[in-house]
C-alpha positions in Angstrom: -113.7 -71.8 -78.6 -115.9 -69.7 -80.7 -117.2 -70.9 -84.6 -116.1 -69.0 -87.6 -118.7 -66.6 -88.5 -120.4 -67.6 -92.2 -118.0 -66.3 -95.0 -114.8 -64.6 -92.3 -112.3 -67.4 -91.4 -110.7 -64.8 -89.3 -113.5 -63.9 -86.6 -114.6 -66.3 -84.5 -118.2 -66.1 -83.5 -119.0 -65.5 -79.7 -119.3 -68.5 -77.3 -122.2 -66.3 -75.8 -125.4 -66.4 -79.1 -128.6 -65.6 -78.7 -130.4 -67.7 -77.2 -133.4 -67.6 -80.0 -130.4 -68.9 -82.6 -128.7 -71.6 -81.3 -125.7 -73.0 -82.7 -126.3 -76.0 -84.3 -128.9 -73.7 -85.9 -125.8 -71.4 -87.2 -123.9 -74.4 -88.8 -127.0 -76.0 -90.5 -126.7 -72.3 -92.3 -123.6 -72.7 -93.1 -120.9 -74.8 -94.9 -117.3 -76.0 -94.1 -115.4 -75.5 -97.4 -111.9 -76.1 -97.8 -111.0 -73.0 -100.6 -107.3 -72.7 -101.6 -106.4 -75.3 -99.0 -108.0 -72.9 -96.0 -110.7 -73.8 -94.1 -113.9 -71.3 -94.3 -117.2 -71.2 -93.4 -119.4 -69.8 -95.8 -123.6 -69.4 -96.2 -125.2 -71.8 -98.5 -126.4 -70.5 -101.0 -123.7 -68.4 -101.6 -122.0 -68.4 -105.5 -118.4 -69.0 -106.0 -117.7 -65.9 -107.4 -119.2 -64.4 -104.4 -117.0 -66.5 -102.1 -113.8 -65.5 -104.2 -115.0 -61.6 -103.6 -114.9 -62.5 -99.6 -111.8 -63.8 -99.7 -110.0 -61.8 -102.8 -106.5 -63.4 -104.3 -104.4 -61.7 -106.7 -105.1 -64.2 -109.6 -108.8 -64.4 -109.3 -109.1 -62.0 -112.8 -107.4 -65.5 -114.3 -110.0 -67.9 -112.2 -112.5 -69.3 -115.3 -114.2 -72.0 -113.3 -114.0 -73.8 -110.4 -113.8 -77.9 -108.6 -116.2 -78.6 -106.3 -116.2 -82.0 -105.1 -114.3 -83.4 -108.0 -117.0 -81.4 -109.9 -116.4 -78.7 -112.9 -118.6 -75.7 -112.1 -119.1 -72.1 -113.4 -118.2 -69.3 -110.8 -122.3 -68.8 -110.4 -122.8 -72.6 -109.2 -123.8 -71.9 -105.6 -122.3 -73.6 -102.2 -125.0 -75.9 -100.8 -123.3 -78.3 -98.6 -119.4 -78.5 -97.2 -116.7 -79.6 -99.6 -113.8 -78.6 -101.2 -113.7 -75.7 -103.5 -110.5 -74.8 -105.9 -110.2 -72.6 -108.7 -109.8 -73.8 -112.5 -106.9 -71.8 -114.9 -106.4 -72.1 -118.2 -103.2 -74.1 -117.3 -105.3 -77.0 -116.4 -107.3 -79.5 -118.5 -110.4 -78.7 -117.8 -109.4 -74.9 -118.1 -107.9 -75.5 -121.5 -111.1 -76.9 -122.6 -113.4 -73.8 -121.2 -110.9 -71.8 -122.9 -111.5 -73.6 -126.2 -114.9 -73.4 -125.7 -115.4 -69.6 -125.2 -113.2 -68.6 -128.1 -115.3 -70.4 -130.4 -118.4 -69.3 -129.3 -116.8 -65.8 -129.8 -115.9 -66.5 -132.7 -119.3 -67.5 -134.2 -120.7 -64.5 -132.9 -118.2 -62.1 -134.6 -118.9 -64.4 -137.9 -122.2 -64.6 -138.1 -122.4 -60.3 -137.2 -120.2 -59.7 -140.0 -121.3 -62.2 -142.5 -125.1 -63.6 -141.1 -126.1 -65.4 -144.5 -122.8 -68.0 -144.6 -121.9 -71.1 -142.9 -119.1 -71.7 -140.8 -118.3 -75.3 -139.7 -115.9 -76.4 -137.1 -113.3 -79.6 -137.8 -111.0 -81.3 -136.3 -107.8 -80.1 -133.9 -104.8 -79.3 -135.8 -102.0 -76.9 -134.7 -102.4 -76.5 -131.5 -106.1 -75.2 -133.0 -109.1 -76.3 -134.8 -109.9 -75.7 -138.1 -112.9 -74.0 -139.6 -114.6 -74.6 -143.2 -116.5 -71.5 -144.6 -119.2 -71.5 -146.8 -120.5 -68.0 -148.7 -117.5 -66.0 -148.2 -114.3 -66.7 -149.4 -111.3 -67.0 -146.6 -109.1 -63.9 -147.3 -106.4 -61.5 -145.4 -109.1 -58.7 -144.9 -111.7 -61.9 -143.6 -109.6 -62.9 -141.2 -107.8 -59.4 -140.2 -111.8 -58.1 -139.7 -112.5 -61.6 -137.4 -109.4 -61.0 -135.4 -110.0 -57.2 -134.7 -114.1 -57.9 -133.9 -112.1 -60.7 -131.6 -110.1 -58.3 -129.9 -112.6 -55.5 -129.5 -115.6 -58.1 -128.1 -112.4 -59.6 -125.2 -112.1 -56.1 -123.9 -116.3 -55.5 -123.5 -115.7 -58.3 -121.2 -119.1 -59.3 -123.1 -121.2 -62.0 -120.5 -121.5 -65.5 -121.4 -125.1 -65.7 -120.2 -126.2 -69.5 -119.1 -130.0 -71.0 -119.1 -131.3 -74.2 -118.4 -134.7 -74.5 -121.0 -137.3 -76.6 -121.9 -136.3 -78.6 -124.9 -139.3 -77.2 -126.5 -137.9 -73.8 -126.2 -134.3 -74.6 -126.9 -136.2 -76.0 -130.2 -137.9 -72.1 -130.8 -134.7 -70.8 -129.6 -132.4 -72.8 -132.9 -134.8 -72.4 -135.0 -135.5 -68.6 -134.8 -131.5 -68.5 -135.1 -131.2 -70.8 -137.9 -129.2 -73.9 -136.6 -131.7 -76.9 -138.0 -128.7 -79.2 -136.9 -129.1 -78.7 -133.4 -132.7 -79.1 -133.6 -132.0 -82.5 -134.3 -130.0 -83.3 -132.0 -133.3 -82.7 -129.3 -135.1 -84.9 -130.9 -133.6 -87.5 -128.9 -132.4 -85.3 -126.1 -132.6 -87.8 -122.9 -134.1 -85.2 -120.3 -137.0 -82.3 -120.3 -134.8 -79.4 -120.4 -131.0 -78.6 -122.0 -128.1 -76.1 -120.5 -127.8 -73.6 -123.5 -125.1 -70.8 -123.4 -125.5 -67.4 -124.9 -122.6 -64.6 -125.9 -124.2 -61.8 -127.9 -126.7 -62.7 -130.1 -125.2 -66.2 -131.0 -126.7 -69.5 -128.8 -124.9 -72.4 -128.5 -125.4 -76.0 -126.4 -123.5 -75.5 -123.1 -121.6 -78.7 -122.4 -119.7 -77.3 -119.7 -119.4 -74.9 -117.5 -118.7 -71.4 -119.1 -116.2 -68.7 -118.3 -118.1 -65.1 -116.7 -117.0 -63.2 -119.2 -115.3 -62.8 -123.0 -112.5 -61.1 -121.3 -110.5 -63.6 -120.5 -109.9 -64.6 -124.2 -107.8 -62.0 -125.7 -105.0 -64.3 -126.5 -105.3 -66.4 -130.0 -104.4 -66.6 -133.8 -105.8 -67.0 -136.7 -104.4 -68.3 -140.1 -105.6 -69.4 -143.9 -105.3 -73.3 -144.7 -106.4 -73.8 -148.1 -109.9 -72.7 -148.3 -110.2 -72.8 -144.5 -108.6 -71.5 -141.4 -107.3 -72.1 -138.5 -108.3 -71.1 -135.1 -105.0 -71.2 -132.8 -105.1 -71.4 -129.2 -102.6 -70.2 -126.6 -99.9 -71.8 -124.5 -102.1 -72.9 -121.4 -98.3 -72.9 -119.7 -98.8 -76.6 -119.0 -95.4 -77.6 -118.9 -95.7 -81.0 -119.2 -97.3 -81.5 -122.7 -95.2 -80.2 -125.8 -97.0 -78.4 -128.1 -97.2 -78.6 -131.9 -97.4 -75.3 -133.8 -96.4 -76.0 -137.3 -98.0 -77.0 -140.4 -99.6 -80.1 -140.1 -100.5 -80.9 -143.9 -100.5 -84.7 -144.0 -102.9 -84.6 -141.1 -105.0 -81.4 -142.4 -105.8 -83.7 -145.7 -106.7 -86.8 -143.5 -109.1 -84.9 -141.6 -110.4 -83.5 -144.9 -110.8 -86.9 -146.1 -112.7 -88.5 -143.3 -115.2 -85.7 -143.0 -115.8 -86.0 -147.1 -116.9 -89.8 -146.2 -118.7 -88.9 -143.2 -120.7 -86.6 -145.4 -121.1 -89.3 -148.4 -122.3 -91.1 -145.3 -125.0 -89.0 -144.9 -124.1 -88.3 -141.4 -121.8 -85.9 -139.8 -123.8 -85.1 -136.9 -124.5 -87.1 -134.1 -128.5 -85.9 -134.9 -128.1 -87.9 -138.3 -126.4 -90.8 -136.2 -129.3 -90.9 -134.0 -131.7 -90.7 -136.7 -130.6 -93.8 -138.4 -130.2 -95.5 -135.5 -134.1 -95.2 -134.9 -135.3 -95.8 -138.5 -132.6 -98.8 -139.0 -130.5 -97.2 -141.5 -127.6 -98.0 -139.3 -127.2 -101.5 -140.4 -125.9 -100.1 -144.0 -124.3 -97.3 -142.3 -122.0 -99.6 -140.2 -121.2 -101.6 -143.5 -120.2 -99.0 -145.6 -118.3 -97.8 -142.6 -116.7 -101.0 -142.5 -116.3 -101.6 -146.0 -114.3 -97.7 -146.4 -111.9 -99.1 -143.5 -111.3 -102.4 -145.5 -111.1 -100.7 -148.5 -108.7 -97.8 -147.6 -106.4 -101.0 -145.5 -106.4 -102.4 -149.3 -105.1 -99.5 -150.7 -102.4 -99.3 -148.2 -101.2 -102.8 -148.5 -101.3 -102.5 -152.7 -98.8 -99.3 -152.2 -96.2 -101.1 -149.9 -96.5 -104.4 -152.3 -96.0 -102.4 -155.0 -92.5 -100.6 -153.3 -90.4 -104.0 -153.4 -87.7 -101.4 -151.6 -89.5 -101.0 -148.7 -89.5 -103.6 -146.9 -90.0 -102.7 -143.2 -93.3 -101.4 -142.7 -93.5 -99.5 -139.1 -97.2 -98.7 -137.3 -96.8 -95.8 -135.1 -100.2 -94.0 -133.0 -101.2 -93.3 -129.7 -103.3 -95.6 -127.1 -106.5 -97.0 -128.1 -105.7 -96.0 -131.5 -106.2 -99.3 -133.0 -102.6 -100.0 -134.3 -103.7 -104.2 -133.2 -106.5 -104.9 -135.2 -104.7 -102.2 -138.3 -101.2 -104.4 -138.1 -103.9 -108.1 -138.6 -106.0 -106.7 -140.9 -103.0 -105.0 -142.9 -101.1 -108.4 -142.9 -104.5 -110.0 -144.6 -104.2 -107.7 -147.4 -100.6 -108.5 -147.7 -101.3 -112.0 -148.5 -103.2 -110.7 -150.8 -100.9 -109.1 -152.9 -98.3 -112.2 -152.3 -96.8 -110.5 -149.1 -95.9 -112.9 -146.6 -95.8 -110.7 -143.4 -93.1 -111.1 -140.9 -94.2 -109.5 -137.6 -91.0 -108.0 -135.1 -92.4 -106.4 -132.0 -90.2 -103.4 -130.5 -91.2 -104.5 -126.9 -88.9 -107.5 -127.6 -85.8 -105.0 -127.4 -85.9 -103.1 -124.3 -83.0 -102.4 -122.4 -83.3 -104.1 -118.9 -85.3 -102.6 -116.3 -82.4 -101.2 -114.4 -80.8 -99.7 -117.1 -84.4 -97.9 -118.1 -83.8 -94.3 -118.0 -86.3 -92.2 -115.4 -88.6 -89.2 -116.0 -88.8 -85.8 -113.9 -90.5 -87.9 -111.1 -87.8 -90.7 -110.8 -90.4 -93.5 -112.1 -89.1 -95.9 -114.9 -89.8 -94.1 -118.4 -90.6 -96.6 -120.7 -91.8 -94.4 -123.6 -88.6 -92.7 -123.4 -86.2 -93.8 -127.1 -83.3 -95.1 -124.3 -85.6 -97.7 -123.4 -85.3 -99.6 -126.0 -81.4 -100.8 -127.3 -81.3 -99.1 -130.6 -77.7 -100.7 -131.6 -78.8 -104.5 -131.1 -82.5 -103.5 -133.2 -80.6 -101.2 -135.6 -78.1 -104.5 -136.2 -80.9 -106.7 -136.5 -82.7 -105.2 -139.0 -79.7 -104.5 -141.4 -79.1 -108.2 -141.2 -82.7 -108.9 -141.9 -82.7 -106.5 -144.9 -79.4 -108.8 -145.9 -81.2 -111.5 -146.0 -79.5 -112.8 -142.9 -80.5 -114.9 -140.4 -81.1 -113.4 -136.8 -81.7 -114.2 -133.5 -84.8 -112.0 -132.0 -84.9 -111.3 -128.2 -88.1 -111.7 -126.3 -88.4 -109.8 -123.0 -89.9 -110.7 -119.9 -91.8 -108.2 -118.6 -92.0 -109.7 -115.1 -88.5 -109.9 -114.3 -87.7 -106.7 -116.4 -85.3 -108.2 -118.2 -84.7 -110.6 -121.1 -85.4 -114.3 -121.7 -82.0 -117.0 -122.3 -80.5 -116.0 -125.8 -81.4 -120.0 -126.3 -85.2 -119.0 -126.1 -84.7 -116.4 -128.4 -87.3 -116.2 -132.2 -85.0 -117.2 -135.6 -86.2 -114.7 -138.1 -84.9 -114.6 -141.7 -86.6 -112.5 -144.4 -88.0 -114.4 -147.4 -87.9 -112.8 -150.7 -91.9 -112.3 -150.6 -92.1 -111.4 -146.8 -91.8 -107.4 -145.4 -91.3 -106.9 -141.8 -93.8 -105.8 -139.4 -93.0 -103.5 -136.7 -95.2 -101.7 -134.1 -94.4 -99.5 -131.9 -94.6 -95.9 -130.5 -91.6 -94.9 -132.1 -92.0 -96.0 -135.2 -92.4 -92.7 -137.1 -89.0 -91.5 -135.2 -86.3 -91.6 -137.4 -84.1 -91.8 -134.1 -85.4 -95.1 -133.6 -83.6 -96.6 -136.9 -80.3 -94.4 -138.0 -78.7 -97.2 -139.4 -81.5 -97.3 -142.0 -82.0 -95.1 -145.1 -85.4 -93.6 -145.4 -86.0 -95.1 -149.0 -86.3 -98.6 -147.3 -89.1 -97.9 -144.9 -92.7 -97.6 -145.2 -94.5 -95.5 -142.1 -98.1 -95.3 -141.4 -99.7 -93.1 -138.5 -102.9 -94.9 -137.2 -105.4 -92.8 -135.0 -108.9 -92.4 -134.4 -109.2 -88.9 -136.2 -113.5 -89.1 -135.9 -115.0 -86.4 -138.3 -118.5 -86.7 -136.2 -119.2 -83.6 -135.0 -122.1 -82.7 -132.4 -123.1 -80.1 -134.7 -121.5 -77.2 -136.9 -120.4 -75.4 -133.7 -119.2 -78.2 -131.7 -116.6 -80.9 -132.4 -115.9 -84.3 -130.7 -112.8 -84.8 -129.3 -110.5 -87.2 -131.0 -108.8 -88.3 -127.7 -112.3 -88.9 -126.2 -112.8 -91.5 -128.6 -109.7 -93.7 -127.6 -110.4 -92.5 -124.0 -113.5 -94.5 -124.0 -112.4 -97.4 -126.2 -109.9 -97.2 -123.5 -112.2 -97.7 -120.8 -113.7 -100.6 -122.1 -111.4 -102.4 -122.6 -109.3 -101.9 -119.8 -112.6 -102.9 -117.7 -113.2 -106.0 -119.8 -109.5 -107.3 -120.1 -107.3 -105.3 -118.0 -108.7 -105.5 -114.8 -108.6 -101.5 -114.3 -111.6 -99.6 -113.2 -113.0 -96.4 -115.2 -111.8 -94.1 -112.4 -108.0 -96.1 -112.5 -108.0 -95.8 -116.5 -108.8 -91.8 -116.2 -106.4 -91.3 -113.4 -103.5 -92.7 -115.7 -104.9 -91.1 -119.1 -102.8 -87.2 -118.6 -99.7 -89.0 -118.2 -100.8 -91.2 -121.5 -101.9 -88.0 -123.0 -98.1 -86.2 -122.1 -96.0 -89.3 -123.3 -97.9 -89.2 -127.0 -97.4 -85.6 -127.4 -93.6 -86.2 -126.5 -93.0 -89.5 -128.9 -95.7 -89.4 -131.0 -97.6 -86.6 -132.3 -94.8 -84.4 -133.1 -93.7 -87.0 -136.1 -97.3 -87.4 -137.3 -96.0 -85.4 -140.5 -93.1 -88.0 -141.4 -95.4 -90.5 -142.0 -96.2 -91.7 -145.3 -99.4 -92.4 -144.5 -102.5 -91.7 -142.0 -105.1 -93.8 -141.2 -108.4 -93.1 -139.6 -109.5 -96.1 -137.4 -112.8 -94.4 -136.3 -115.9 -95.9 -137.2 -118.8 -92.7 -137.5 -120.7 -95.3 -135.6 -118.7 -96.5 -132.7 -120.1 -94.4 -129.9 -123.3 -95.5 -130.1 -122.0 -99.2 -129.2 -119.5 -98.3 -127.0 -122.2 -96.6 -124.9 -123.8 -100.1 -123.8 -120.3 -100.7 -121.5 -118.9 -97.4 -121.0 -121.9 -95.9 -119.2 -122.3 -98.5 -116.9 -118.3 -98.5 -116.1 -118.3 -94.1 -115.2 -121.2 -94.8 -112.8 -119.0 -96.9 -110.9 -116.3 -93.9 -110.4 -118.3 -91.9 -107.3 -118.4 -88.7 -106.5 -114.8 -88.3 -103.7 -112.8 -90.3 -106.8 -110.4 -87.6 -108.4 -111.3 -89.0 -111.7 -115.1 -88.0 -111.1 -115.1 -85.0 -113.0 -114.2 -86.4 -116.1 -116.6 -89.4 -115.7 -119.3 -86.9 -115.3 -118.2 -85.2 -118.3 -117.9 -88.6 -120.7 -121.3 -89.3 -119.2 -123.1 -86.9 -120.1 -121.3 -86.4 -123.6 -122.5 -90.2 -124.1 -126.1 -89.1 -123.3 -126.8 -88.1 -126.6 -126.1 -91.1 -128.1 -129.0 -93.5 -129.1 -127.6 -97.3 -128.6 -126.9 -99.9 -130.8 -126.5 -103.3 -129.6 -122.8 -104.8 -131.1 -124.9 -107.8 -132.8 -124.7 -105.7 -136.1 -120.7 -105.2 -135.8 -118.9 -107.9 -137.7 -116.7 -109.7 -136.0 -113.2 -108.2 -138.0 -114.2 -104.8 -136.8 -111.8 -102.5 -135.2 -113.9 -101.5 -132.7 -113.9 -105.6 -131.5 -110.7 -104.8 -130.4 -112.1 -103.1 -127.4 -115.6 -104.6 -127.0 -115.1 -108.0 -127.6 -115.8 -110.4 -129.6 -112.8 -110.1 -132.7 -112.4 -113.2 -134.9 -108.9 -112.2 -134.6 -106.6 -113.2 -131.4 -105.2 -110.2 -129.3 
C-alpha cells in the first residue's frame, strides 16, 4: 500500500518512487500529525496556518492558536516532527486568555494614538473584565465612546500582531524609545539572551504567549466608567461550564483599589521593583511590612466583629488555596485579644451521607453542591447555639462517607464571650443559613487578590497565585503531583464560580491574603515540581506556562518568612497546626 503524499491524506503515493528518492528518504521529510483527529502527513517545516490552508474547515476564521504536543502555539509555529495538532477557540482556556491578551494590546495602541502623553495602567479582573486606571485624561463618555469606535475600526483592518524574538539589549532600545521604563526593568534580570516581544501597530508589548494572526478576531467587547477608571469587558467565551459574573462588583473594585494603594506605599508594584529589592536586600523590610499590613488589617477585622456583640457567628467563605486556614487562626488570636473566646464549627461536619450526596452533569458525587450538606440539622443547631443551648455537633467520617455514633459526637455551648467560627465554601450563601437573620452574622471573603503586576500593560493572574500555592502544597502534603493538581484545577476553577464568586458582594468584608512577595519563595518548590510534568502529560501546557511566568522571579530563600505567615500554610514550616 502506497504512503500518503506530504500534506494530502487522500492520495496515496505510488508503490513504484524513484529510485534516486527512496522511501524512508520521503518520511524523514515528512511528519505524521494527527490534526482534527485525522491522520496527515505533512512537510516539516510547514506552519500551522499553512497546514489549516491544505486542509480548510469551516471554523478556521475562529482558530486563534493551536496544541501541539500538549503545547500552546501561534498558527506560524512550524511542524518539525510528528505529533498531534488541534486548534485553540476562544471557548477554551487557553483561548480565553489569547483573547484577553489581544484586546488589551489593542487597546493600548488605540490609547496611546489618541492620547500619547498619559498613562494607562492595567488592574485587577473584575466583571467578567479588567479594570484600567488613567492618568492625564479624565475617564469620560466621549473617552471611552472614541476608544470603543478606534476598537472597532482597528478589528476590521484585521491589523497583524507581529511576533520577534530579540536580544534583550534591543528589547531594552526598543522600551525605551517607546517610553515603558517599567519594562526595562524587568530585563534587568531577564534569565536568558533574548525575549519574545509582540507588536500591534505602533505599541510593543512582552509576548507571554502565543498571539492571535490578526486584530480581527476581537471585535466583540465593552467598555464602561468605574469611578475614575474603567472597565474593559470581555465576551462570553461560550464555555458552558463556568458562570459568569457581569454585574457591579463594588466591594471587590475597592479591595483591589486598596491592595494596589499598599503595593505602591510598598514601593513595588512591579515584579522589576520585586526583583530589585530582592538583589540589594531591601526585601527583608519589604516581607515585614507585608506581614505587618496582613496582621494589622486581621486586627482591624477582629476589633469590628468584637465590637458587634449581635453578631455572633462569624463565616469565612473563599476559593482553594485562598488561605481561609491560616485567616480563621490568626483571626481567632486577635479575638482573644479583644476578650473573644472563639468557638470553631466546621461545615464538613454536616454533610449528608455519601449516598444521599446529590451528582453533577457527569454522575460523580458533587460535593460543593448546597444539598450536600443537611441545612435543617445546621440551621437547628445554630439557633440553639445563638440560645445559648447546648448542642450536640456531628463529626463525619470521610472514609466511610458517612457520619460517626451520635455518642462520639463534639458538645458545644456558646459562652457569653465566645462567637462561632465557621468555614466553609458556602459561607457567604445566604441559602446556607435561612433560619438566621442577616443582622446576626458577620461574613468575610478571603482570596488572594495580588495587586503585583508584571508591568503597566500586563497583570498577574489572581488564580495563578493559589494555583501555585496549590501545587506546593499538594506536592509537599497531599501526595499529588504538579501535573495531578493541574488536571483537577478547571473543575476547582468551575465549582468556585458556581458557589463562590457570585456572593463575593454579600460579604461584609474582603480580605487580601497575598503577600507582594510570595512568588519569589514559592519559586524554590514550584519550579522544581512543573519540571516533573513531561511533555505527553495533558497538564503540560500549563506547566510550561507557570514556568516560564516564574522565570522572572528572582528567589528568596523562606528563612526570612516568619513562621505565622500565610504563605507557611503551603510551604511549610507554620507555628500554627494544620
Amino acid at each position: 500500500m502506497g504512503q500518503t503524499r506530504p500534506g494530502n491524506s487522500e492520495k496515496p503515493l505510488p508503490d513504484n518512487s524513484p529510485a534516486d528518492e527512496p522511501r524512508n528518504s520521503i518520511i524523514k521529510e515528512t511528519a505524521e500529525v494527527t490534526y482534527r483527529r485525522q491522520k496527515i502527513f505533512v512537510p516539516r517545516g510547514i506552519t500551522v496556518a499553512e497546514l489549516m490552508r491544505l486542509h480548510p474547515h469551516p471554523d478556521d476564521d475562529e482558530v486563534l492558536a493551536a496544541m501541539m504536543n500538549n503545547r500552546v502555539v501561534s498558527l506560524a509555529a512550524k511542524v518539525v516532527r510528528s505529533g498531534v495538532i488541534e486548534p485553540v477557540f476562544h471557548s477554551s482556556q487557553h483561548g480565553a486568555r489569547i483573547y484577553r491578551h489581544g484586546l488589551t494590546m489593542m487597546l493600548y495602541e488605540v490609547f496611546y494614538t489618541r492620547h500619547p502623553s498619559c498613562r494607562i495602567r492595567v488592574g485587577q479582573a473584575i466583571s467578567e473584565g479588567y479594570y484600567f486606571e488613567v492618568e492625564g485624561v479624565k475617564v469620560t463618555a466621549e473617552l471611552l465612546a472614541g476608544l470603543r469606535r478606534d476598537l472597532k475600526n482597528l478589528a476590521a483592518a484585521k491589523r497583524p500582531f507581529v511576533f520577534q524574538r530579540v536580544p534583550v539589549e534591543e528589547a531594552r532600545r526598543i522600551f525605551a524609545v517607546g517610553g515603558y521604563p517599567v519594562k526595562r526593568q524587568i530585563l534587568d534580570t531577564w534569565p536568558s539572551s533574548h525575549v519574545g516581544i509582540v507588536r500591534v501597530g505602533s505599541f510593543v508589548d512582552f509576548c507571554f504567549g502565543p498571539a492571535a494572526p490578526h486584530t480581527g478576531h476581537f471585535s466583540e467587547f465593552e467598555l464602561e466608567a468605574v469611578d475614575d477608571d474603567f472597565i474593559l469587558r470581555f465576551p462570553d467565551p461560550g464555555n458552558k461550564e463556568l458562570l459568569r459574573i457581569e454585574g457591579p462588583q463594588p466591594k471587590l473594585y475597592r479591595t483591589h483599589k486598596e491592595a494596589r494603594k499598599w503595593s505602591d506605599l510598598l514601593g513595588i508594584s512591579h515584579v522589576g521593583g520585586l526583583n530589585a529589592a530582592c538583589i540589594d536586600g531591601s526585601i527583608r523590610e519589604v516581607i515585614k511590612v507585608s506581614e505587618g499590613l496582613h496582621e494589622k488589617r486581621i486586627s482591624a477585622i477582629a476589633d469590628e466583629i468584637a465590637a458587634r456583640p449581635d453578631r455572633r457567628l462569624v463565616f469565612i467563605a473563599g476559593p482553594s488555596s485562598a488561605g481561609k486556614t491560616t485567616f480563621t487562626k490568626r483571626l481567632s488570636i486577635q479575638l482573644l485579644v479583644n476578650g473573644k473566646r472563639p468557638l470553631m464549627m466546621s461545615l464538613d461536619n454536616y454533610y449528608v451521607d455519601r449516598e444521599s450526596t446529590p451528582r453533577d452533569e457527569n454522575g460523580a458525587y458533587d460535593f460543593e453542591a448546597l444539598e450536600a450538606v443537611d441545612l435543617p440539622l445546621f440551621n437547628e443547631h445554630l439557633t440553639r447555639l445563638l440560645a445559648g443551648e447546648r448542642v450536640a455537633s456531628p463529626r463525619y467520617d470521610f472514609a466511610k462517607g458517612t457520619r460517626v455514633p451520635e455518642r462520639d459526637f463534639s458538645p458545644m455551648q456558646l459562652g457569653p464571650d465566645q462567637v462561632v467560627i465557621v468555614e466553609g465554601i458556602h459561607g457567604l450563601n445566604d441559602a446556607l443559613t435561612p433560619a438566621i437573620p442577616k443582622d446576626r452574622k458577620y461574613r468575610v471573603y478571603v482570596n488572594a487578590l495580588n495587586p503585583l503586576a508584571i508591568d503597566d500593560h500586563n497583570r498577574l493572574n489572581t488564580s495563578d497565585t493559589r494555583l501555585i500555592r496549590r501545587i506546593v502544597r499538594d506536592r509537599h502534603y497531599r501526595g499529588y503531583s504538579a501535573g495531578q493538581t493541574i488536571d483537577s484545577w478547571h473543575s476547582v476553577r468551575r465549582g468556585e464560580r458556581r458557589h463562590i464568586f457570585p456572593f463575593q458582594e454579600s460579604a461584609d468584608v474582603m480580605f487580601d491574603t497575598s503577600l507582594i512577595y510570595e512568588f519569589s519563595v514559592l519559586k524554590i518548590f514550584a519550579e522544581r515540581y512543573l519540571l516533573e510534568v513531561t511533555r505527553d502529560q495533558p497538564a503540560f501546557a500549563e506547566a510550561y506556562r507557570l514556568r516560564k511566568f516564574l522565570s522572572m522571579f528572582v528567589t528568596v530563600l523562606p528563612g526570612d518568612v516568619p513562621h505565622t505567615s500565610l504563605i507557611r500554610e503551603f510551604i511549610g514550616g507554620s507555628s500554627f497546626s494544620y
